[in-house]
C-alpha positions in Angstrom: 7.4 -44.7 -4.3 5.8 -45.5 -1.3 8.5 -47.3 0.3 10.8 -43.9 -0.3 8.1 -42.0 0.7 8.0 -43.7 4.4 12.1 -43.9 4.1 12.2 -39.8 3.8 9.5 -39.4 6.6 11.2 -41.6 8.9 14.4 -39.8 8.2 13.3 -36.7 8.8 11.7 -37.4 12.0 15.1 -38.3 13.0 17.0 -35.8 11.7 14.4 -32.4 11.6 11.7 -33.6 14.1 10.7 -32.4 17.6 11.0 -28.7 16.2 8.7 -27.9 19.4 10.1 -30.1 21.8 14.0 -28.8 20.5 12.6 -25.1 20.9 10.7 -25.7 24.3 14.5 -27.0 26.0 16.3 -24.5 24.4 13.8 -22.0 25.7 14.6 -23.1 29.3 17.8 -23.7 29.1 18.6 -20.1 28.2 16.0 -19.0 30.8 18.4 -21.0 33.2 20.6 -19.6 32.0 19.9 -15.8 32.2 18.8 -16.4 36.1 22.2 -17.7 37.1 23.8 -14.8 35.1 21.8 -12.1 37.4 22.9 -13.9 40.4 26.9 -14.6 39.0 29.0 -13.7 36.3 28.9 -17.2 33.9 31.8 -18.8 33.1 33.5 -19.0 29.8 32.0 -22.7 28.9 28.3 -21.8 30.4 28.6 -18.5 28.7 29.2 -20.2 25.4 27.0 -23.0 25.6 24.3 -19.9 26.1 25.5 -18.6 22.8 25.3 -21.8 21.2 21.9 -22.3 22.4 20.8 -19.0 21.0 22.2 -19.4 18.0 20.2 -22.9 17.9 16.8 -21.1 19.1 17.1 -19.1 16.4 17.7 -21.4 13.6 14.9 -24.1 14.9 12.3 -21.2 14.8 13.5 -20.4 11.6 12.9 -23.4 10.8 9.8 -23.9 12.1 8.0 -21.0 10.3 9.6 -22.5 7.0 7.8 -25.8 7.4 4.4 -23.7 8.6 4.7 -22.1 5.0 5.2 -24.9 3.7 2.1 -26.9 5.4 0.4 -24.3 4.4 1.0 -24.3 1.2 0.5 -27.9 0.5 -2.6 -27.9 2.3 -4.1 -25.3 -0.2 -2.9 -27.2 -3.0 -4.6 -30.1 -1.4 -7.6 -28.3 -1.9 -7.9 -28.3 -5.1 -6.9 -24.5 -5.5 -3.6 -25.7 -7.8 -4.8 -23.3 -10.7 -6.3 -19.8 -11.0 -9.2 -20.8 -8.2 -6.3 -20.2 -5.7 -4.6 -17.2 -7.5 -7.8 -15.7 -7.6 -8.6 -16.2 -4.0 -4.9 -14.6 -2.7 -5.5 -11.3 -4.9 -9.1 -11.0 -3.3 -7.6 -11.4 -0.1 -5.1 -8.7 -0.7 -7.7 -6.2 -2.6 -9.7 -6.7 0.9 -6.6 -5.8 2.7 -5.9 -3.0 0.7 -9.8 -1.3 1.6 -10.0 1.3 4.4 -13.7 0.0 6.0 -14.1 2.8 7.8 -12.5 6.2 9.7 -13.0 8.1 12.8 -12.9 11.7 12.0 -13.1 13.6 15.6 -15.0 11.2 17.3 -17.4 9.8 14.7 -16.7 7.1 12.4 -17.6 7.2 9.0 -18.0 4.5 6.8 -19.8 5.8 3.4 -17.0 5.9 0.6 -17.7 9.6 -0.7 -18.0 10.5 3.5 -14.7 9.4 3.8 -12.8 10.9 0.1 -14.4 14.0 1.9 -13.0 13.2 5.5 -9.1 12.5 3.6 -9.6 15.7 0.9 -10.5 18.0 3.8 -7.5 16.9 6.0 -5.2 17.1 3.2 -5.9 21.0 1.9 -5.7 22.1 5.8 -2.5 20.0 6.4 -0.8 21.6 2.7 -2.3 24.6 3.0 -3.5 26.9 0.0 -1.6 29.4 -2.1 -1.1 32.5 -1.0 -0.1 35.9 -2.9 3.7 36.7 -1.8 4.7 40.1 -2.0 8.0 38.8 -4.2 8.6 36.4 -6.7 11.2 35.5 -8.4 10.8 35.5 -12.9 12.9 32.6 -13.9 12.5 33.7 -17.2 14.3 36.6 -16.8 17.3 33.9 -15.6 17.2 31.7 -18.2 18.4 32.8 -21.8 16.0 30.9 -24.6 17.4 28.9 -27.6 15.9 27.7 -30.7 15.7 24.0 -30.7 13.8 23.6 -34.0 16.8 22.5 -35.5 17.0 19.5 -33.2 14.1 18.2 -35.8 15.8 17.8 -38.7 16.6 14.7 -40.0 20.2 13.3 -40.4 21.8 13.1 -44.0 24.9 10.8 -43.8 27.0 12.9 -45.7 27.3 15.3 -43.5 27.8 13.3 -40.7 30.6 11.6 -42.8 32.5 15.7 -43.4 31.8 16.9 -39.9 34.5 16.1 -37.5 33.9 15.1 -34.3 34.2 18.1 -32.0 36.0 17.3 -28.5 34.0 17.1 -25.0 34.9 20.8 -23.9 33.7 22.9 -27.2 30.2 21.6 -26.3 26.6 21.0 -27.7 27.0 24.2 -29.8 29.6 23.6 -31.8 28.4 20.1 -32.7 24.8 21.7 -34.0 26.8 23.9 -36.2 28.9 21.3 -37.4 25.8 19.3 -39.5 
């Protein structure tokens, strides 16, 4: 295992390594890149050698923030943090992100809990508004007829599911009700 182990690391500092260095020449290579195009109009091979550099900047720093993660990662399982001690830990983390510490309400900052519900509940009501006595409204009951539904209770008997035909799509709701 340990003779694979130093295989793989070897390989990938010949294949994936110098992330940094990759990034720093591609960096100034486009730079160069971008100067001589103020001064001249490129031509078609520096042009796409610039795209092809771009296109390579982009997937090194992809890259490079994937292997961060990963570091990362590692180096909290490393810790000892493998189980809940580490699960624990993130949800903390993002409970403390989740708290407003304080507010600054027209100048002062508050940071007592009920001083700021207050601050929020006051800025709220005048920002919706309150209710306030129209000289029309409009009586929806008067706009919708009522129906008994108590029938929609009632429990199924097979037989008379069995009898009852089916009733096509366009005679509606109704006529299946009166069917069972």
């Amino acid at each position: 295992l340990h003779a694979t182990v130093r295989s793989l690391m070897s390989w990938s500092a010949k294949a994936v390594g110098y992330i940094k260095t990759k990034l720093a020449i591609a960096r100034e290579l486009i730079a160069r890149f971008d100067k001589a195009q103020e001064d001249r109009i490129l031509t078609p091979s520096e042009d796409w050698l610039r795209k092809q550099l771009k296109v390579l900047y982009l997937g090194l720093a992809s890259l490079e923030r994937a292997i961060a993660r990963q570091r990362a990662r590692i180096a909290n399982l490393k810790d000892g943090d493998a189980n809940t001690a580490f699960f624990h830990r993130q949800c903390s983390f993002r409970q403390q992100k989740n708290r407003v510490f304080n507010l600054s309400v027209n100048g002062t900052v508050l940071t007592d809990h009920d001083e700021m519900a207050e601050a929020v509940f006051r800025h709220y009501d005048t920002l919706l508004g309150t209710a306030v006595e129209r000289d029309h409204t409009l009586g929806l009951s008067q706009l919708i007829e009522g129906s008994d539904l108590s029938d929609l209770d009632a429990p199924f008997c097979p037989a008379k599911i069995w009898d009852c035909e089916a009733p096509s799509y366009a005679q509606g709701a109704r006529a299946r009700r009166l069917c069972c």
